[in-house]
FISENU-407372 format. One record per residue (C-alpha): residue in one letter; x, z, y negated. Coordinates in Angstrom, 1 decimal. Example, Ala and Ser with C-alpha at 12.3 -4.5 7.8 and 13.67 -1.06 7.14 Angstrom:
<lumdrens>
lumdren r=A	xx=12.3	zz=7.8	yy=4.5
lumdren r=S	xx=13.7	zz=7.1	yy=1.1
</lumdrens>
This chain:
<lumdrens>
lumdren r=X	xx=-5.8	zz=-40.7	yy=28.5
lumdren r=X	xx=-7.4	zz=-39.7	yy=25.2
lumdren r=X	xx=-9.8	zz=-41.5	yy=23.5
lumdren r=X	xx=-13.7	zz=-41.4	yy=22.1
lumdren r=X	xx=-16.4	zz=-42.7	yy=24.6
lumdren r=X	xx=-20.0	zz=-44.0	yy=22.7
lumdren r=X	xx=-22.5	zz=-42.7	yy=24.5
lumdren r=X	xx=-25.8	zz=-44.4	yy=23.6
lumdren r=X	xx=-28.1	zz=-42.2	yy=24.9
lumdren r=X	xx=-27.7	zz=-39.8	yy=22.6
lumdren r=X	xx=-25.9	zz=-41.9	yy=19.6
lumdren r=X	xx=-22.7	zz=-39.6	yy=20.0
lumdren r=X	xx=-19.1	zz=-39.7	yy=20.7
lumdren r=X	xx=-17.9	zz=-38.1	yy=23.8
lumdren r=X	xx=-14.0	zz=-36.6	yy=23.9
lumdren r=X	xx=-12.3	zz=-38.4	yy=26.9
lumdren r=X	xx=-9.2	zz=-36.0	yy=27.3
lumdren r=X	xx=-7.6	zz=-36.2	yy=30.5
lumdren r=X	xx=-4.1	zz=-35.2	yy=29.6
lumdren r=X	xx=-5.6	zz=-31.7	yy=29.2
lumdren r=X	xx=-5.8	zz=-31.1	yy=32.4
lumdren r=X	xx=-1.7	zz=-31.3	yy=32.6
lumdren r=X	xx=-1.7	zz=-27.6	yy=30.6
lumdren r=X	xx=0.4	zz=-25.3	yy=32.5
lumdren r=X	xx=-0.7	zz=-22.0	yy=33.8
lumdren r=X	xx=1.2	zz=-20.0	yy=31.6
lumdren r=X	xx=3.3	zz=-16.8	yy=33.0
lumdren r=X	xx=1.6	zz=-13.3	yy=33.0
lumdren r=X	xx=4.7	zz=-11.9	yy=31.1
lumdren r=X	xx=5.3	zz=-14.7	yy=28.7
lumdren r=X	xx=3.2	zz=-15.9	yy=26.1
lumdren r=X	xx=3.9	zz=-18.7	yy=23.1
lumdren r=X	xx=2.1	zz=-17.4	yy=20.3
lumdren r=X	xx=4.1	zz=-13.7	yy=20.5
lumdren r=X	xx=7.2	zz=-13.2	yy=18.1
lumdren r=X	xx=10.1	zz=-13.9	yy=20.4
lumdren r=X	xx=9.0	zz=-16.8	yy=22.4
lumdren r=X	xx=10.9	zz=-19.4	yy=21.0
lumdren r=X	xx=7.6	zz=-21.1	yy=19.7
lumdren r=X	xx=6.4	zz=-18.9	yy=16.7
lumdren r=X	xx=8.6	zz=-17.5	yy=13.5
lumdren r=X	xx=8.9	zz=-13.9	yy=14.5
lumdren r=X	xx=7.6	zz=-12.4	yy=11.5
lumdren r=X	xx=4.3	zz=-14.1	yy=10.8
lumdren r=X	xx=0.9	zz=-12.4	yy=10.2
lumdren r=X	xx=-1.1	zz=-15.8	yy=10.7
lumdren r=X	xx=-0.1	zz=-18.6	yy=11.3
lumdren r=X	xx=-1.8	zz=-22.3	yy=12.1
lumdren r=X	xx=0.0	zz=-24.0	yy=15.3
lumdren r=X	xx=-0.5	zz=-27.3	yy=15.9
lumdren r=X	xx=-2.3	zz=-27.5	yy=19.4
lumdren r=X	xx=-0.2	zz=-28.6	yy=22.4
lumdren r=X	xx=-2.8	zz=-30.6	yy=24.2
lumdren r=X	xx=-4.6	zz=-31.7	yy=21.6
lumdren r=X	xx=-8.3	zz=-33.6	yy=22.4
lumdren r=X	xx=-7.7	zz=-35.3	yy=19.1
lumdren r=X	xx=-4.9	zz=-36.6	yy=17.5
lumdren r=X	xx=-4.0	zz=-38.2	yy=13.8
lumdren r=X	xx=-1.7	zz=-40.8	yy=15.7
lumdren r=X	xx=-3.8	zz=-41.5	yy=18.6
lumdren r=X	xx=-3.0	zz=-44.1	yy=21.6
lumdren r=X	xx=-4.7	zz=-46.8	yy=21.8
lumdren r=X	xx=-8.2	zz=-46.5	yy=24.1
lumdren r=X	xx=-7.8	zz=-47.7	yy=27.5
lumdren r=X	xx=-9.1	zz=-51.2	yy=28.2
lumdren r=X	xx=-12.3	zz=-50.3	yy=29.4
lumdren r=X	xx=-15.0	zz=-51.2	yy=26.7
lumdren r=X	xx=-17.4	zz=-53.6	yy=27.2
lumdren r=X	xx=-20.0	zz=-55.9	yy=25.3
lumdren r=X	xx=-22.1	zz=-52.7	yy=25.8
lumdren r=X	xx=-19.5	zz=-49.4	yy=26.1
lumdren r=X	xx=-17.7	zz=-48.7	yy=22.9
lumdren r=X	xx=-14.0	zz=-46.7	yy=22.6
lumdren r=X	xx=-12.3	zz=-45.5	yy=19.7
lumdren r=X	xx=-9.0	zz=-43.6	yy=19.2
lumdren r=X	xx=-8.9	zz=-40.2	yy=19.4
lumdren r=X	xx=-8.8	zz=-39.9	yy=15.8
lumdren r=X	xx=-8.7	zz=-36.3	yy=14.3
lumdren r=X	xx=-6.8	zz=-32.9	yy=14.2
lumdren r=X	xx=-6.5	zz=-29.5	yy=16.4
lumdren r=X	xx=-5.5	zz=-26.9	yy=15.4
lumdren r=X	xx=-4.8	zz=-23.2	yy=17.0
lumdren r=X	xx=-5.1	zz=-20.4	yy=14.3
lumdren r=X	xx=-3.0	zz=-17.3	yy=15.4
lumdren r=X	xx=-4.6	zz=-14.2	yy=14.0
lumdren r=X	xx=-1.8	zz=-11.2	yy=14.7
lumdren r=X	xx=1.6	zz=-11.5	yy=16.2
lumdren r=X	xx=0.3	zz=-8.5	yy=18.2
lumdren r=X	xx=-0.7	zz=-9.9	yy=21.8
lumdren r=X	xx=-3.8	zz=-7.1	yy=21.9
lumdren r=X	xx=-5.4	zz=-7.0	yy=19.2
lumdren r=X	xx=-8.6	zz=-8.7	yy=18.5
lumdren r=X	xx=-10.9	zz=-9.5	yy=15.3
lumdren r=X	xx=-12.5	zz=-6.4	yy=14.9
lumdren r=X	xx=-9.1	zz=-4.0	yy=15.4
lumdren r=X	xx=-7.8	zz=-5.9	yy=12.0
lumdren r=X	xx=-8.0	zz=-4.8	yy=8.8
lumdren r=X	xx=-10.2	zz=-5.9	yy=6.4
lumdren r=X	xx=-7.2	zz=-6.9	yy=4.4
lumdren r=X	xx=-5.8	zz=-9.0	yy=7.8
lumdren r=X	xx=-8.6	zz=-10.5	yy=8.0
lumdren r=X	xx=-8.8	zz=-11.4	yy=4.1
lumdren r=X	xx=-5.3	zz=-13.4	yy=4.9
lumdren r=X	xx=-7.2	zz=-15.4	yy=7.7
lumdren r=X	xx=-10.1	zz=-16.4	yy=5.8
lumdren r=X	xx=-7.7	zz=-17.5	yy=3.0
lumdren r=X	xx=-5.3	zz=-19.4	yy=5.9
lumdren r=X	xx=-9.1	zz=-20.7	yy=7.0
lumdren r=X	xx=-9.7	zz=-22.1	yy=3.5
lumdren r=X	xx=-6.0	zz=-24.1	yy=3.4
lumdren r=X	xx=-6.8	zz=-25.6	yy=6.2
lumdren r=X	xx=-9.6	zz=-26.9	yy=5.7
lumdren r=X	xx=-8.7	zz=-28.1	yy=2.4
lumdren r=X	xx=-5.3	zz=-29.8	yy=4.2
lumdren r=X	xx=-7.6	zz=-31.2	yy=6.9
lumdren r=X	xx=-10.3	zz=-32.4	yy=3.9
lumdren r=X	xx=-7.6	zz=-34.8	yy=2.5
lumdren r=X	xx=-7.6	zz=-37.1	yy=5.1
lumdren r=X	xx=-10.0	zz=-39.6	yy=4.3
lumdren r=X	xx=-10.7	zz=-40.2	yy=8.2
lumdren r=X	xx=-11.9	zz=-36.5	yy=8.7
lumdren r=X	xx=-15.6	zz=-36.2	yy=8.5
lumdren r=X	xx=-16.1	zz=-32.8	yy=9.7
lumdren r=X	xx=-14.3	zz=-29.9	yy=9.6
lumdren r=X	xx=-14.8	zz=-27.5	yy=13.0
lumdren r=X	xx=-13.3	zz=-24.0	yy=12.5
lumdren r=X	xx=-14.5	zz=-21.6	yy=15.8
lumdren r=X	xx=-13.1	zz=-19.3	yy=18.2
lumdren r=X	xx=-14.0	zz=-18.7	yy=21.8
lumdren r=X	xx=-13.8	zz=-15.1	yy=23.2
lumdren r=X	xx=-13.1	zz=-14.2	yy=26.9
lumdren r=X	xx=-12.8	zz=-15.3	yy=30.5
lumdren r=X	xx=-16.6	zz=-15.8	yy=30.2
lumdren r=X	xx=-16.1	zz=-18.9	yy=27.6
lumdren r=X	xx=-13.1	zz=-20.4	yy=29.5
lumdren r=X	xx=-10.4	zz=-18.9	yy=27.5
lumdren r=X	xx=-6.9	zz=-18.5	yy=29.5
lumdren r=X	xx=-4.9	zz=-17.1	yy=26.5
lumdren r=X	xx=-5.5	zz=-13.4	yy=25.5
lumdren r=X	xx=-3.2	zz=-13.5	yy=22.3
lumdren r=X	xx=-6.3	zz=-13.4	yy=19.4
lumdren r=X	xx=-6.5	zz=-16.9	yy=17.9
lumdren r=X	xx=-9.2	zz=-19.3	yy=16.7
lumdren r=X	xx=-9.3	zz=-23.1	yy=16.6
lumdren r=X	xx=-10.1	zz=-26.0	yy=14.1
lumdren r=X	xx=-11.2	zz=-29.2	yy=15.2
lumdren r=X	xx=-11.1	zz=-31.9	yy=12.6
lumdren r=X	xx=-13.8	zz=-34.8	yy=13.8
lumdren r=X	xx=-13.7	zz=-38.4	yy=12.7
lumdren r=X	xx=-17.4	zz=-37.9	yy=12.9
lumdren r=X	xx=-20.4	zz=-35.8	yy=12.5
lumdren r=X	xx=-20.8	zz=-34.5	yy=15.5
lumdren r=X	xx=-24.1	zz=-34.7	yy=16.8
lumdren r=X	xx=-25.8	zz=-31.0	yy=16.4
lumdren r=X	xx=-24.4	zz=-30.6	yy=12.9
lumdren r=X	xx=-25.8	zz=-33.8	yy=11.8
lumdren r=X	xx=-29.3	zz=-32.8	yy=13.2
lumdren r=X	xx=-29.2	zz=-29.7	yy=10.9
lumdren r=X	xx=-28.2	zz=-31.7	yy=7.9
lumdren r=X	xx=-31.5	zz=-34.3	yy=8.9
lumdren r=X	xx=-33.3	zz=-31.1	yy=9.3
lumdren r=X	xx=-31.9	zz=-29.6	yy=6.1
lumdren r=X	xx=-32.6	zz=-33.0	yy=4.3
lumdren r=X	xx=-36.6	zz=-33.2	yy=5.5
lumdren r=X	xx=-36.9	zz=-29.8	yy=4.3
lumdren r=X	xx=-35.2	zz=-30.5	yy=1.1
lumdren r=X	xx=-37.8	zz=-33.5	yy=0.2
lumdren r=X	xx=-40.6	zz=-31.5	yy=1.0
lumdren r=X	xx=-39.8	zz=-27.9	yy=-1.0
lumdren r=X	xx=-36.9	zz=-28.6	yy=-3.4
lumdren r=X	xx=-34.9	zz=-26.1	yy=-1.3
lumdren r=X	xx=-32.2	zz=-25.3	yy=0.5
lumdren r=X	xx=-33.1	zz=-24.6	yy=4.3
lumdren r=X	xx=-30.7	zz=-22.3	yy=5.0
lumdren r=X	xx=-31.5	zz=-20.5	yy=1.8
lumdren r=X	xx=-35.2	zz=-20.4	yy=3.1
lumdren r=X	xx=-34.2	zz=-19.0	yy=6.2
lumdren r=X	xx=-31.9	zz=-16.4	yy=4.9
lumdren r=X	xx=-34.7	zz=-15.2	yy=2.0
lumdren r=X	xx=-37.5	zz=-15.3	yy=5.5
lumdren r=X	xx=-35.0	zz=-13.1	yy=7.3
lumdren r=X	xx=-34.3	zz=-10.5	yy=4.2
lumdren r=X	xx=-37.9	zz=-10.5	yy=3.5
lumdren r=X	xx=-39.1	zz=-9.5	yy=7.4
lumdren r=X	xx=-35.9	zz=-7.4	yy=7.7
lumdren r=X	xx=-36.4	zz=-6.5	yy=11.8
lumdren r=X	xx=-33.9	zz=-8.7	yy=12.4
lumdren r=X	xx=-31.5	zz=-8.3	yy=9.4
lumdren r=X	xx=-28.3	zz=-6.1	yy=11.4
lumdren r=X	xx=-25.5	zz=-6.0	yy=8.5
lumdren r=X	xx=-25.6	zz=-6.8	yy=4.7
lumdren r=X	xx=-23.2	zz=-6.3	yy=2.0
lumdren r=X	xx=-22.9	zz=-7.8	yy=-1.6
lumdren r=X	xx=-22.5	zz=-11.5	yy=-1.0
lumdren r=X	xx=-23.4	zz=-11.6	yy=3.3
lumdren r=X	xx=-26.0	zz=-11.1	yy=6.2
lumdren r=X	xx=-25.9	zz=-10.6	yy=9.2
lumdren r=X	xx=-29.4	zz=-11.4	yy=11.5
lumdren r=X	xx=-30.7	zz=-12.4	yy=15.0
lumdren r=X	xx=-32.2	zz=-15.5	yy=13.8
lumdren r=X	xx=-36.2	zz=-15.8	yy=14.4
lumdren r=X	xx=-35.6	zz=-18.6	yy=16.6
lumdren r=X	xx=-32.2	zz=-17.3	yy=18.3
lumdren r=X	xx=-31.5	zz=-18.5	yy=22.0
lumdren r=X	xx=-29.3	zz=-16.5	yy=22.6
lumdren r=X	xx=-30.1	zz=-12.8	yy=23.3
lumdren r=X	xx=-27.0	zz=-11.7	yy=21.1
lumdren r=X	xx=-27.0	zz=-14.9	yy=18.8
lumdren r=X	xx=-26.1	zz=-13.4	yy=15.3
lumdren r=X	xx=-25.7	zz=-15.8	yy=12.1
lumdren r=X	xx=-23.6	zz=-14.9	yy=9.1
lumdren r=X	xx=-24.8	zz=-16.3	yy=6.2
lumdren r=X	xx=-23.4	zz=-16.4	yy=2.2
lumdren r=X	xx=-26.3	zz=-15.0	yy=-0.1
lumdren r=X	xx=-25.3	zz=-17.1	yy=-2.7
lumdren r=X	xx=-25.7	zz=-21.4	yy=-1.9
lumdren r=X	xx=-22.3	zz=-22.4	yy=-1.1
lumdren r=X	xx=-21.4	zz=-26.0	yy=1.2
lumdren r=X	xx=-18.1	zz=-24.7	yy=3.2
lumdren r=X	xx=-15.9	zz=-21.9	yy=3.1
lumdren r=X	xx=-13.8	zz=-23.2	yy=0.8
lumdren r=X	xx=-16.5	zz=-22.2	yy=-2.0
lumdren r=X	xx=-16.6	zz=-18.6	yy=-1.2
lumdren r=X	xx=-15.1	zz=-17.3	yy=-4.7
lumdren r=X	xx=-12.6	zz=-14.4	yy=-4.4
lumdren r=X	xx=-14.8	zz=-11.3	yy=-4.3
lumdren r=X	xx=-17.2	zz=-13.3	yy=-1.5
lumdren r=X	xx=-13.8	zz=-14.3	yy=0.9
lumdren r=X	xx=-13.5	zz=-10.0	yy=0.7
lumdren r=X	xx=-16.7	zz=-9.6	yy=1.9
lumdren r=X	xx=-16.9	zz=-12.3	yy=4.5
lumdren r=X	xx=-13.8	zz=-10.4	yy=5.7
lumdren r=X	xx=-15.9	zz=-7.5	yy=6.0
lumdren r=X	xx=-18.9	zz=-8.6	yy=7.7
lumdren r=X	xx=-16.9	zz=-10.4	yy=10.2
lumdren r=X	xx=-15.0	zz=-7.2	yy=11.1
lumdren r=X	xx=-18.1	zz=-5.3	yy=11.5
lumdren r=X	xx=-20.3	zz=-7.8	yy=13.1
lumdren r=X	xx=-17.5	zz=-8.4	yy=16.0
lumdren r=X	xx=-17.2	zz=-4.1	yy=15.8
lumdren r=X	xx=-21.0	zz=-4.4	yy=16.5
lumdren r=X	xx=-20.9	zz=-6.8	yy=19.5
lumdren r=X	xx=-18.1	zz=-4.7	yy=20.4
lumdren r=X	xx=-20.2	zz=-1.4	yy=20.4
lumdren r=X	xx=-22.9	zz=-3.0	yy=22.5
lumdren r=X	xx=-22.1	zz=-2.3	yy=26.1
lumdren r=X	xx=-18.1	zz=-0.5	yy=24.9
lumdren r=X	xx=-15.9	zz=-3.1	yy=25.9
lumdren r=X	xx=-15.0	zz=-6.6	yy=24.4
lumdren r=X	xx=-17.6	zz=-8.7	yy=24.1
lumdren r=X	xx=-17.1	zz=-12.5	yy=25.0
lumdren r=X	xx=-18.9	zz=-15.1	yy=22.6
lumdren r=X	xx=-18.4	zz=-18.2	yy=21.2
lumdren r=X	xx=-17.9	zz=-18.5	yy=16.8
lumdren r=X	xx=-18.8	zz=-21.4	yy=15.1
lumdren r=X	xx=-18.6	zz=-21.9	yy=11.7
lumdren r=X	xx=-21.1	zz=-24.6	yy=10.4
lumdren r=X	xx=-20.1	zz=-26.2	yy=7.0
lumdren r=X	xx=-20.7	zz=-30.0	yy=4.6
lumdren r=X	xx=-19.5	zz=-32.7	yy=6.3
lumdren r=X	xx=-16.4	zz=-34.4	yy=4.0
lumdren r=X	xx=-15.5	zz=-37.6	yy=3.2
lumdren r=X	xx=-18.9	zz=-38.9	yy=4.1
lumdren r=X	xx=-21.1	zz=-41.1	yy=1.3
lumdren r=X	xx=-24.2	zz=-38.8	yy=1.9
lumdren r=X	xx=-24.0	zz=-35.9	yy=-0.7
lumdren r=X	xx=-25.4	zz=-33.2	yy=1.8
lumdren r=X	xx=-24.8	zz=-30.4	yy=-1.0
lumdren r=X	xx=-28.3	zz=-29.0	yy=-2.0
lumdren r=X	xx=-29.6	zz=-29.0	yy=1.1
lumdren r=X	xx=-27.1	zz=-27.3	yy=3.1
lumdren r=X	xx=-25.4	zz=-23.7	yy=3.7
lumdren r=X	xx=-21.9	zz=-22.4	yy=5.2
lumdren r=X	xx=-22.9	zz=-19.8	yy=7.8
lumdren r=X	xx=-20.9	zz=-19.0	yy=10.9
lumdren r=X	xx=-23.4	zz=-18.9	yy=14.4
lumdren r=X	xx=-22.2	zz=-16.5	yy=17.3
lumdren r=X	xx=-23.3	zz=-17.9	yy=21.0
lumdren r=X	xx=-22.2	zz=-14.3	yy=23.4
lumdren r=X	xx=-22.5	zz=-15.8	yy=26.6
lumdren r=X	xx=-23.9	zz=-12.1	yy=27.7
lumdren r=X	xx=-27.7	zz=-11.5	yy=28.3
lumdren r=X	xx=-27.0	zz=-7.7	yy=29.2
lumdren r=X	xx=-23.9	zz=-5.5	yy=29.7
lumdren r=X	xx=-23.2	zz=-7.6	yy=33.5
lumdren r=X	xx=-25.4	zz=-10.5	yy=33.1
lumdren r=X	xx=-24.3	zz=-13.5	yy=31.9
lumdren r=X	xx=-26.6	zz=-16.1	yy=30.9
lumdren r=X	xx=-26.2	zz=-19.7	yy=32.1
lumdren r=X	xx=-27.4	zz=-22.7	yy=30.4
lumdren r=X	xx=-28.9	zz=-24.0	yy=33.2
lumdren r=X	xx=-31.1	zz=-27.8	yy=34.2
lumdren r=X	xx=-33.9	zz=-26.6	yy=31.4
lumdren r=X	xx=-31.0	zz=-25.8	yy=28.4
lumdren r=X	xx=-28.4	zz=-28.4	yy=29.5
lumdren r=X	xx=-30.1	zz=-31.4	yy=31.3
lumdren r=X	xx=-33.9	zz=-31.4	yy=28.8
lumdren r=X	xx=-32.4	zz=-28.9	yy=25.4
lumdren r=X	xx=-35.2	zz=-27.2	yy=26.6
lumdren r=X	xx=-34.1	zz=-23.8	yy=25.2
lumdren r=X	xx=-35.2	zz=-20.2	yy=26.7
lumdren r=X	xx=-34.3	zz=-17.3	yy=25.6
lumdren r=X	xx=-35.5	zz=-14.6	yy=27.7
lumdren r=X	xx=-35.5	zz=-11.2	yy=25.5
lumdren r=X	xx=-37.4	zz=-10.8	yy=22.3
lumdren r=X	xx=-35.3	zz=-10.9	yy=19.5
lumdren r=X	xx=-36.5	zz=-8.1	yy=17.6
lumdren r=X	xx=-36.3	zz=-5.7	yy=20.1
lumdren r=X	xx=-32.5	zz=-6.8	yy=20.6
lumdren r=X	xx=-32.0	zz=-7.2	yy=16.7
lumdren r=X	xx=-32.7	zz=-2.8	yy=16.8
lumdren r=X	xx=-30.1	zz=-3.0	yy=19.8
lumdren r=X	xx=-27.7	zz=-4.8	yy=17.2
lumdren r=X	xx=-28.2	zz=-2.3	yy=14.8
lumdren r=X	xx=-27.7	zz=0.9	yy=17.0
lumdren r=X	xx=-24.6	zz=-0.4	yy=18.3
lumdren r=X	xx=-23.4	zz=-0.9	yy=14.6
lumdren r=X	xx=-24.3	zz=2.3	yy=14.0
lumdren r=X	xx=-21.6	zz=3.4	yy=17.0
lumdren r=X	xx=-19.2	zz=1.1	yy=15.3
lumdren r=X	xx=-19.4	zz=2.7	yy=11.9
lumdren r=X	xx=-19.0	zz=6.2	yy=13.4
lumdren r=X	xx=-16.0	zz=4.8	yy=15.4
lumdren r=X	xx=-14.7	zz=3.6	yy=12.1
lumdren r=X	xx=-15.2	zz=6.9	yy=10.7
lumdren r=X	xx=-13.6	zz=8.9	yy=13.0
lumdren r=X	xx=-16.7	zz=9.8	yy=15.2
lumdren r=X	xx=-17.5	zz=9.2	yy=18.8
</lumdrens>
């Protein structure tokens, strides 16, 4: 089964997916996405595979006959996608070059502009999950792209919230919050030419970084050549940096947050690419849950001050540079 269920509650499609469950466990000693396996060319760098047991699908079966006059179904219109990042099985984001990482952003852009073109796409989801914590089975380094055939519902309250805040200043809110970050600086962890890094003012999470383009750009496909180098740099260090927190890999969830396309709203004065880390982590052995408050009212907590953990950010960068460097 595969299909989209309305749910009118909260004015949002919900995946229904059950074929997922049928993904085999796969071997400790075997994996697809390493040169050799049959299922990759063996001399690729990255590479986007088309997802095996996709949630959403450009030729979707039809819905089960279960609607109603009041409960909607759609087809599981859409695209995933798994991007591979190394053919090495160990690595992850941080060990790569910057100049690895510069041929993923650019593999990043060409989809995205491949997934654009299909007049049915409305949203283009690029994010990778990170460890056990976050579900993830396969330890080979890869992202994922999701291509929605709609806005999904927390990206389309940022672009309401961008849009109010547009016809009230004349500004982009993103922008706003970027220059309110810079200006305070406590919070600011990582800059270059073209990026920041910050714990948000309002962050939930204890560890919930943003990256964020200093210049007003809608998706990543925007970033001009010089900026794609220096996003490939701040995401090497600001993964380093969550790295360096507690010494070992650090689980979290990536999400990059861009304009909807192929929608007749023109969202593109009043909104920002960024990418939003969610680390599951709340200390080096405490995970924090999303418990009845978070999940069952969107009653957010977040239990540490984020200033005090935006100096933690910065010390562990610190230990990531001198790692970088050749120190300890």
């Amino acid at each position: 089964m595969a299909e989209l269920r309305w749910n009118p509650l909260l004015r949002d499609w919900v995946m229904i997916a059950s074929h997922r469950q049928e993904r085999p466990q796969m071997p400790k000693d075997w994996c697809p996405f390493c040169p050799g396996s049959g299922r990759v060319p063996d001399d690729y760098e990255v590479l986007e595979y088309d997802n095996d047991f996709p949630a959403l699908m450009q030729n979707p079966p039809q819905p089960d006959d279960v609607a109603t006059s009041f409960y909607r179904v759609a087809p599981a219109y859409g695209k995933c996608e798994v991007i591979l990042y190394s053919p090495n099985h160990t690595v992850t984001l941080p060990e790569l070059s910057v100049q690895h990482i510069r041929k993923l952003v650019d593999l990043w852009v060409e989809r995205f502009e491949t997934l654009r073109k299909d007049p049915n796409i409305k949203f283009v989801f690029i994010f990778e999950n990170r460890g056990e914590v976050v579900g993830v089975t396969m330890p080979h380094p890869h992202g994922q792209i999701y291509g929605y055939s709609w806005i999904p519902l927390k990206i389309l309250r940022e672009l309401e919230s961008a849009e109010l805040h547009y016809n009230s200043y004349g500004e982009c809110l993103i922008c706003r919050i970027d220059r309110e970050e810079m200006e305070f600086k406590n919070r600011v962890i990582i800059e270059n030419e073209h990026f920041v890094t910050y714990l948000p003012f309002f962050t939930e999470y204890p560890y919930g970084v943003f990256i964020s383009p200093k210049r007003h750009v809608g998706t990543i496909s925007d970033l001009t050549d010089e900026e794609k180098n220096s996003f490939a740099m701040i995401l090497k260090e600001t993964t380093g940096m969550l790295d360096s927190l507690f010494n070992y890999k650090f689980p979290y969830m990536m999400c990059f947050h861009q304009l909807p396309v192929n929608v007749d709203r023109d969202y593109s004065k009043f909104y920002h690419f960024h990418v939003e880390f969610y680390p599951p982590m709340r200390s080096k052995d405490k995970q924090k849950f999303n418990a009845s408050s978070e999940t069952g009212a969107w009653a957010l907590c977040n239990t540490t001050s984020p200033e005090e953990k935006a100096e933690e950010l910065r010390q562990a960068y610190k230990r990531f540079l001198e790692k970088m460097q050749g120190g300890k």
